[in-house]
N, C-alpha and C positions, 0 to 999 in steps of 0.2 A: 718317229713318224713312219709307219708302214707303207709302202708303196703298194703294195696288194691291198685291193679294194676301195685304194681312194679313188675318191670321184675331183677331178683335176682340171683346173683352167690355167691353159697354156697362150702368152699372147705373142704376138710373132710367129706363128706355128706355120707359117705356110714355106719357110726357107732355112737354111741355114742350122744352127741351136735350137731353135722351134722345133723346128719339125722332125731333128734327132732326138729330143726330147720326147718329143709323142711317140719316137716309133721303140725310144728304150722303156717309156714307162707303160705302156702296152706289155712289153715282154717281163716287164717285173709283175703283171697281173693286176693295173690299174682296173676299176671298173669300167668307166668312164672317165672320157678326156671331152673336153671343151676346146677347140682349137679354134683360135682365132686369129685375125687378119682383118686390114682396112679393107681389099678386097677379100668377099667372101669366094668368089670363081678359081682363088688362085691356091686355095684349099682342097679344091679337085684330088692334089696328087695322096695328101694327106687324109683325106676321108677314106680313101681306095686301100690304105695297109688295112684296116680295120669298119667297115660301115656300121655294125653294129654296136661298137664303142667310142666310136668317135662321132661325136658333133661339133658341125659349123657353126661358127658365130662371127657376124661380121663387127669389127670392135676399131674404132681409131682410138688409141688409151689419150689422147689431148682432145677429143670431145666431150667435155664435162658432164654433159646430158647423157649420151650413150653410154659415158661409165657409171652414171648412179642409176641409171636403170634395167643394167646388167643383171644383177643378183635377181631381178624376174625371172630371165630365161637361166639361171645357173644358180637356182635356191638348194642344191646340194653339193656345194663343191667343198670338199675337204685340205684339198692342198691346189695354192694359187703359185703361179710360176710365173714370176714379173720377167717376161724374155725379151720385148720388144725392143728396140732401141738403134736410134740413126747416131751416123758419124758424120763429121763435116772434117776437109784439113783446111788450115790456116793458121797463124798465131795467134796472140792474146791481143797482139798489137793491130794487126791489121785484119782480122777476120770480121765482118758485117755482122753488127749487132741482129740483123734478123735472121742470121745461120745462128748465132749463137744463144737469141730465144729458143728457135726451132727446137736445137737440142735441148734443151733445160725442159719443155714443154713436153719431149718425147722420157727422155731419160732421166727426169727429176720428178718433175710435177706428174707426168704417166702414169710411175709406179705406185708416188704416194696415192693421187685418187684411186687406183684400182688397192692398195691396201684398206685405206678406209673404205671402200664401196662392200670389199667379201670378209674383212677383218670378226665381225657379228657374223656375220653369215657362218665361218668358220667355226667361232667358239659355238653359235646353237647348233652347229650338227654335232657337237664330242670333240672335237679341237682339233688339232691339224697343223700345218704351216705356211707361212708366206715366204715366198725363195726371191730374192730381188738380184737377176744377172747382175754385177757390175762388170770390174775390169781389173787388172793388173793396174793399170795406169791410173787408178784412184789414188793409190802410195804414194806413188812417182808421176810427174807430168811429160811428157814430151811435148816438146813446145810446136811441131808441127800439127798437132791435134788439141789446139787449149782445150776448146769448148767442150769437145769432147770428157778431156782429162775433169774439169771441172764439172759440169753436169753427174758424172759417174761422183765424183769424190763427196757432192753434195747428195747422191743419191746412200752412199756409205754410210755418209753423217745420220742419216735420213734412216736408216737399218737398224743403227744402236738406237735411234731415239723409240724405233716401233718396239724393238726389244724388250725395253725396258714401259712402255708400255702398256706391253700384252702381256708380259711375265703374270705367270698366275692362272692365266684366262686358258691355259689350251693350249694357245695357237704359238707354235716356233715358227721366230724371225731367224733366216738365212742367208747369209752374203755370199756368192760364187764369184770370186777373181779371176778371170782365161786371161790367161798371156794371148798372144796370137792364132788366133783359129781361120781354118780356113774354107772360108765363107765370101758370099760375093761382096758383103760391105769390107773385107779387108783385103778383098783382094788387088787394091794396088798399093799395098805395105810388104816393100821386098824384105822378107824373113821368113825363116822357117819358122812352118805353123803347125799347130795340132787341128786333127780332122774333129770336124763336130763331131760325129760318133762318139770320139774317143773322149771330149769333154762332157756328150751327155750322158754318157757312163760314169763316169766319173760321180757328177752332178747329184742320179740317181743314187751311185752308193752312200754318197753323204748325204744325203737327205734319211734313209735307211738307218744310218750309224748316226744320226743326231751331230753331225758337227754342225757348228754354226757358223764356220768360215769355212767357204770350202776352197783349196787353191788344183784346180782341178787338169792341170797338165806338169810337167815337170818344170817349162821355165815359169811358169805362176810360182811354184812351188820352191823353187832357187830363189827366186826375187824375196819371197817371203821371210826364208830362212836367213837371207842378207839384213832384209828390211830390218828386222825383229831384232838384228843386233848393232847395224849401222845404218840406220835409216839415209844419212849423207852422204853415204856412197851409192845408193841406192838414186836419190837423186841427180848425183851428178851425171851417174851413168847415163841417165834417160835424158838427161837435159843438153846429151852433145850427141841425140840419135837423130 
């Protein structure tokens, strides 16, 4: 998938991943970007790198309706960048079943409606890809963020299954794993973090180089290398943070 000349729908784009993402795929030579956010005013800073490449679109990905009638205002987008996505803390045991829809509705169900919404859309323009942020923590859970861990893990499962899907059709499915980034939804998770910048570089290059996993800082990248041979030490690690 070339970064140069796709035409891009980024959702979350107004903070954090979002909006390092629009400001590196601009510089890899995007045509257009679609940036989106529930508020559209808070897009302001993100229209201003760019106004002639960038457009506002105001998007909640858990309003069903406003995601199937997206592909109106965004009938050329070639590569879709699932980035949205809230945290709750709590455990599995006591965290309030309606923080713990919340997340499933942002960070599971979000992405799949916006894959099916541009999925067509995608293959009739010449193919392209769907990139779905998840997490490190899909592997492994840490039990002060269940909901969290669980929404991302179900949204994983949710990545192979479009995969295998879409195989054929054009469009690459892409999973992106960040360790800790540092952004304002993680910023009361005492750890060292990698700067958005530096993950949506990352992001970009594997999109570029076809990888379909991307582990896109150095401790995503440790954990991986662990995962892939001990997955139960990988657990246990996270299970006493």
């Amino acid at each position: 998938m070339k970064n140069e000349n796709a035409t891009v729908l980024v959702t979350g784009a107004n903070r954090g991943i979002g909006r390092a993402l629009v400001e590196k795929l601009l510089e890899a030579g995007a045509r257009k970007i679609y940036a989106t956010a529930r508020r559209i005013e808070t897009l302001e800073p993100v229209i201003s790198i760019d106004r002639r490449r960038v457009t506002p679109l105001r998007l909640d990905v858990t309003d069903r309706d406003g995601v199937a009638a997206l592909p109106e205002a965004a009938r050329d987008v070639t590569l879709l960048i699932n980035n949205a996505g809230i945290l709750e803390f709590g455990s599995i045991l006591d965290s309030p079943l309606e923080d713990i829809s919340r997340e499933f509705d942002t960070n599971f169900y979000g992405k799949l409606l916006m894959a099916r919404a541009f999925a067509g859309v995608i293959e009739r323009n010449g193919g392209g890809a769907i990139v779905n942020v998840l997490t490190v923590v899909a592997l492994a859970s840490m039990p002060g963020i269940a909901a969290y861990n669980a929404s991302k893990a179900a949204a994983w499962s949710m990545t192979q299954s479009l995969r295998g899907s879409l195989a054929g059709k054009g469009v690459a499915v892409i999973g992106v794993f960040p360790g800790p980034v540092d952004t304002e939804m993680s910023a009361a998770i005492p750890v060292e973090k990698t700067s958005a910048a530096d993950v949506a570089s990352s992001i970009v290059y594997g999109i570029e180089a076809g990888q379909e996993d991307i582990f896109p800082d150095r401790m995503s990248a440790s954990v991986y290398e662990t995962w892939r041979t001990d997955h139960k030490a990988v657990e246990r690690q996270f299970a006493a943070m």
